[in-house]
C-alpha positions in Angstrom: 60.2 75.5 108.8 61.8 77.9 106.6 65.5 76.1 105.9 68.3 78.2 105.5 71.9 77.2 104.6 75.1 79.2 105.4 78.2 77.7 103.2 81.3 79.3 105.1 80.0 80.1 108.7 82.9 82.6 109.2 82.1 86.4 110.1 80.3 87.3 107.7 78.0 83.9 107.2 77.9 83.4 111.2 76.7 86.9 111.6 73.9 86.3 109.4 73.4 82.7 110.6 72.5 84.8 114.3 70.3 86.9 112.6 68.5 84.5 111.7 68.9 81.6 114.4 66.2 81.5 117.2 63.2 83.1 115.1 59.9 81.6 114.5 59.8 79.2 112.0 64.1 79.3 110.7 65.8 76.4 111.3 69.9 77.3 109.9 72.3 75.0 108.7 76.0 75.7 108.5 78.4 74.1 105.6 82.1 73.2 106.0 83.8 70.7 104.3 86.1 70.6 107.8 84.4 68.1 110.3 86.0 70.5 113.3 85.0 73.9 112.0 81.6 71.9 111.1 81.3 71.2 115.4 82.7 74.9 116.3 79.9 76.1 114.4 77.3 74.3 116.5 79.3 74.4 119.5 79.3 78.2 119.8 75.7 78.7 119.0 75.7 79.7 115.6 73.8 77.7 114.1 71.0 75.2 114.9 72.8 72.4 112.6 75.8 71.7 110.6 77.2 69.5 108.0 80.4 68.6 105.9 77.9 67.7 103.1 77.2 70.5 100.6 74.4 68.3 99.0 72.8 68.1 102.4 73.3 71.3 103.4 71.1 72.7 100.1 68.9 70.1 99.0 65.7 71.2 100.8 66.9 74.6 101.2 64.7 78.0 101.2 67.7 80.2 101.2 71.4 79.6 100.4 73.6 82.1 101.2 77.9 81.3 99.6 79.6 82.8 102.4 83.0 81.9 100.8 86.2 84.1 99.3 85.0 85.3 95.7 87.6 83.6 94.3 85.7 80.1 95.1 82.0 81.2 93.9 82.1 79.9 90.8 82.8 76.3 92.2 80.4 76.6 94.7 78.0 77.2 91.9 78.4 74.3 89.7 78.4 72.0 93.0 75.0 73.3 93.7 73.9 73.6 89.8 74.2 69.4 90.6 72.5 69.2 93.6 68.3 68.7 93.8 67.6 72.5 95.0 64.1 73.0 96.4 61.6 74.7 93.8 61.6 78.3 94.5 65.0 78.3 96.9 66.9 81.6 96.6 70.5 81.1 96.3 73.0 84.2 96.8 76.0 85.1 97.9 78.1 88.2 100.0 80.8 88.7 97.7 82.9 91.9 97.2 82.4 92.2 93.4 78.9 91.2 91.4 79.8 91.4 87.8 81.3 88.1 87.3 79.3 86.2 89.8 76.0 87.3 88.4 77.3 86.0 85.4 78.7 83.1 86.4 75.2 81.8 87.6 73.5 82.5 84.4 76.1 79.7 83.1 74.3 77.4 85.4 70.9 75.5 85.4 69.6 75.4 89.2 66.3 74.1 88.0 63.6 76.0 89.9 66.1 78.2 92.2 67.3 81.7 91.4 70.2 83.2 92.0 70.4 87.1 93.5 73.6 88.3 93.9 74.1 90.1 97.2 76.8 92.1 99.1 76.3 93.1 103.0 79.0 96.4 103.4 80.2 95.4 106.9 83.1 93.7 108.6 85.4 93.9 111.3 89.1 93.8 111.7 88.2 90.7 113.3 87.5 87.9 111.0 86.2 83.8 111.7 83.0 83.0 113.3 84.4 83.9 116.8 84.3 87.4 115.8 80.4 86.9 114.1 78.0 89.0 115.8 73.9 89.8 115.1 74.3 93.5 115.3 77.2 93.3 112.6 74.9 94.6 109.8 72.6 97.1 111.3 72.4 100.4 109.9 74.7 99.4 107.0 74.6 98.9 103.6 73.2 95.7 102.3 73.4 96.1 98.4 71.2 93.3 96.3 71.5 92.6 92.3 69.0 91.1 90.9 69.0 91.0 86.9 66.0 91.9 84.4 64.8 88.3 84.5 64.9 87.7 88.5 61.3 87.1 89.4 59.8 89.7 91.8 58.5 87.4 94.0 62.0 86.1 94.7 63.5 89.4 95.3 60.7 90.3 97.9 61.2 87.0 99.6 65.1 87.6 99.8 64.5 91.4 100.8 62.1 90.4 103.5 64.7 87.6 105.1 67.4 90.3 104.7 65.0 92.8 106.5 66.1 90.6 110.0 69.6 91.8 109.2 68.4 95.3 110.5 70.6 96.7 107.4 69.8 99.0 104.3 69.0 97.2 101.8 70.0 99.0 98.3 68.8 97.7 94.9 71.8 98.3 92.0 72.9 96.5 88.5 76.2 94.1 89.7 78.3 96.3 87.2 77.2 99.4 88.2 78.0 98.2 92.0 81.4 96.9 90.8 82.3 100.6 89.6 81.2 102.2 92.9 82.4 99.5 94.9 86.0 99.7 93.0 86.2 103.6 93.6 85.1 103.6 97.8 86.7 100.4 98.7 89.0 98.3 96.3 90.6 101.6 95.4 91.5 102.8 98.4 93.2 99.2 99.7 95.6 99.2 96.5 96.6 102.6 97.3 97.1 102.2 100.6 98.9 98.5 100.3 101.2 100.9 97.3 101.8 103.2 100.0 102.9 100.8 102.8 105.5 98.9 99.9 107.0 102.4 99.0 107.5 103.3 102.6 109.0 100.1 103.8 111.4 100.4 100.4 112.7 103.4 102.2 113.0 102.3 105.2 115.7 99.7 104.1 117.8 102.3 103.8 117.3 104.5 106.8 115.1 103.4 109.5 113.9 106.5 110.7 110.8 105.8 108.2 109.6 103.0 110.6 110.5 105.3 113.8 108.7 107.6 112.5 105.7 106.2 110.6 102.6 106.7 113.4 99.3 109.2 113.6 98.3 109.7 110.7 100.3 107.1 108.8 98.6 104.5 111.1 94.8 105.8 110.2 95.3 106.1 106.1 96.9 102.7 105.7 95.3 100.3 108.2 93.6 98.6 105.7 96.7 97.6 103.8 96.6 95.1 106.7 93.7 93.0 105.0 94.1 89.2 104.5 96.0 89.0 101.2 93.9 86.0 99.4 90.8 87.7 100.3 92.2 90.9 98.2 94.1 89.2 95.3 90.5 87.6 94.9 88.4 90.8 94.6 91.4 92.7 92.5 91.2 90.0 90.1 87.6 90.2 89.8 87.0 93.3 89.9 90.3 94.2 87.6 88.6 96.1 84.8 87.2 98.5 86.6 90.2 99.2 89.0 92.5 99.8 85.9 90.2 102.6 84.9 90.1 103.7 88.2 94.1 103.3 89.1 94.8 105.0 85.0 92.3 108.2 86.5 94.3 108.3 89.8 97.8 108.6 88.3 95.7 111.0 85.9 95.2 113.2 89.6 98.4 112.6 90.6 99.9 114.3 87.2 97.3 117.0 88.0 98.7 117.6 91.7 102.2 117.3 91.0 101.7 120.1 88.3 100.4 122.3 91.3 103.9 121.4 93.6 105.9 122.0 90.5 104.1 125.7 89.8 104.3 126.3 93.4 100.7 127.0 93.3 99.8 127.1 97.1 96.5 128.1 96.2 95.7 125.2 94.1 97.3 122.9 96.7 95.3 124.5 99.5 92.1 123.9 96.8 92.6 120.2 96.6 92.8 120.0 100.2 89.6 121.9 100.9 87.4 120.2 98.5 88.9 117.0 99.8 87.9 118.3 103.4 84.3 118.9 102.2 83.1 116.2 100.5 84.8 114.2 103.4 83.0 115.9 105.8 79.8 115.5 104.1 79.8 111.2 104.6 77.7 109.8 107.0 79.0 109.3 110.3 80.2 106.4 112.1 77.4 103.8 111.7 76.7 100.2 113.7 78.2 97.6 111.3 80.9 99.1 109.3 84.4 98.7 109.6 86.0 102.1 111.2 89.3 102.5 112.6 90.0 102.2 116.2 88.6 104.6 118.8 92.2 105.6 120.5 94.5 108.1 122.3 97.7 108.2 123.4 98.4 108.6 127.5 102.0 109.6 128.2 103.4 107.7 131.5 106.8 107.2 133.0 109.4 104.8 132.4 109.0 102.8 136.0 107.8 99.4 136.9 104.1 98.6 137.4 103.0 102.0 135.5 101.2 100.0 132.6 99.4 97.7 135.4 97.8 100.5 136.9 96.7 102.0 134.3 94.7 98.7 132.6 93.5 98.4 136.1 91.9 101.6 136.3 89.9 100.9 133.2 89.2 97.4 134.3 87.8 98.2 137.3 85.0 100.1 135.2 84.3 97.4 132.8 86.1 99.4 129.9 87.3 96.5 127.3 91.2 97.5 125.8 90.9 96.3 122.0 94.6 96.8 121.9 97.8 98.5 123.7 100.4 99.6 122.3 103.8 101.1 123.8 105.8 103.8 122.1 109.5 103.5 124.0 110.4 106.8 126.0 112.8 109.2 124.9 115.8 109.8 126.7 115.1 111.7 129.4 111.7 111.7 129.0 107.9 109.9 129.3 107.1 107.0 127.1 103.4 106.8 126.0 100.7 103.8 125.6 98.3 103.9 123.0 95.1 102.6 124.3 92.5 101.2 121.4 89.2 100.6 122.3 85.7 98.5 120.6 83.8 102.1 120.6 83.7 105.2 121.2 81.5 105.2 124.5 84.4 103.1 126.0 86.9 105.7 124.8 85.6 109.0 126.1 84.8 107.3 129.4 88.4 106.2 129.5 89.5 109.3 128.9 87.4 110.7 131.6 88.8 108.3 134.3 92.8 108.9 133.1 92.3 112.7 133.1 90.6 112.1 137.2 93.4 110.2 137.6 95.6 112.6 136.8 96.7 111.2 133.2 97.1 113.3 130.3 95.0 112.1 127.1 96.2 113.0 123.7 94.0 112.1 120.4 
């Protein structure tokens, strides 16, 4: 039996714990140093075994896979530099930055074992193994680092257990990942965290910020709502690439507040088009990565029972709400529920049954 061990069965490590689970010849352990999250793991299926004992969970090992915040890596390496890892295992991990874990292993003896830095670009807004699914990585990214001295045979063997992840795996050096990775994810979080901080400043002194903050507001800065350790950890890491990157966006900022200041509508209306292509260009929506809700807006009136029919409606078809929200009517006028949904096959067949139903449906 081929052995594999998953330390931190959350989503991430419990997703690939039921890729793995059930197939021919795998047997999967799950590691917590918590005795009840240790049972939850087994409990819900996840995995075939699990233990409170690091030194039980790797010793005998094929593949170890550090499912833990990158800020803990490091640890978990020394622990299992002391541990009696099986000749040949494959240790990696699915952290958001490379650079300073790959380097952090080649501190460490592990004997026989190598380690191959690894990062799988999915998630959910969902997070803990009850959210862990086995489709969670298909058709995304899957990036791998192996150094100059990683044996091929090693690589091939990690590439080939990946392959069950139905992901694309993608070969890069860990710095080389860190600067891309910075730019199309890290990036992107600081700004819109900055932008959520300045906002709520000005809402302290007039509330109409908050009143008003919705649409598009909503879509640019839901990822500001990210668990805070988890991103201290990666910033921290990752921190000499994202004060390049943050010193060449106040660089672009300089740049477009020269255009508002010229009253150059054309070179405003530039920015905004070569934004719009090279946005339009990305790959779609794919199975795996995080995207924002699918959701509308359905305007109803102010009168008892008038949400109740309406998550009736969709129940009575199967169709699974993610998440409701109520914007408050006006006076003198309708209030609206925004409806959130898993997909977007849900969402257009809601909107199909509200608009029979005589509902208006706004995107």
């Amino acid at each position: 039996m081929t052995k594999i061990a998953i330390f931190g069965v959350g989503l991430i490590g419990g997703s690939l714990a039921l890729c793995f689970k059930g197939k021919p010849g795998f047997h999967v352990v799950g590691h917590s140093p918590k005795e009840s999250s240790a049972r939850k793991y087994v409990d819900r299926g996840v995995v075939d075994e699990a233990t409170t004992s690091l030194t039980e969970a790797a010793e005998g090992a094929d593949f170890l896979f550090l499912c833990v915040p990158v800020g803990m890596l490091e640890d978990y390496l020394e622990q299992l530099s002391r541990c009696r890892l099986k000749p040949g295992a494959i240790i990696t991990d699915v952290g958001s930055t490379k650079g300073e874990v790959v380097e952090a292993a080649a501190r460490y003896d592990f004997g026989q074992a190598v380690f191959i830095g690894g990062h799988p670009m999915a998630g959910k807004e969902r997070s803990g193994v009850e959210a862990a699914t086995s489709k969670l990585f298909e058709n995304a990214y899957y990036v791998l680092t192996p150094t100059p001295g990683t044996p091929a045979d090693a690589y091939e063997a990690l590439h080939g257990l990946l392959e069950h992840t139905r992901a694309k795996l993608v070969k890069l050096d860990a710095r080389t990942h860190d600067e891309i990775v910075g730019a199309v994810s890290h990036l992107p979080h600081i700004v819109a965290a900055m932008l959520v901080n300045l906002v709520s400043r000005l809402n302290e002194s007039d509330d109409g910020y908050e009143k008003l903050a919705a649409g598009g507001f909503r879509d640019i800065t839901r990822i500001a709502s990210s668990d805070p350790t988890i991103w201290r950890d990666i910033c921290v890491s990752n921190r000499g690439v994202l004060l390049q990157l943050l010193s060449e966006w106040i660089r672009e900022t300089e740049r477009f507040m020269a255009l508002l200041r010229a009253g150059d509508g054309e070179g405003i209306a530039g920015e905004f088009a070569s934004a719009s292509a090279f946005r339009s260009a990305l790959p779609e929506r794919r199975v795996g990565i995080a995207t924002t809700h699918y959701e509308f807006y359905v305007p109803v009136s102010d009168e008892p029972g008038t949400i109740g029919k309406v998550t009736t409606l969709l129940g009575r078809e199967s169709i699974n709400l993610r998440n409701i929200g109520i914007l408050e009517p006006t006076p003198g006028g309708p209030g609206s529920l925004r409806l959130s949904f898993g997909n977007e096959a849900d969402m257009h067949r809601a909107k199909t049954l509200l608009e029979a139903a005589g509902h208006c449906v706004h995107f």
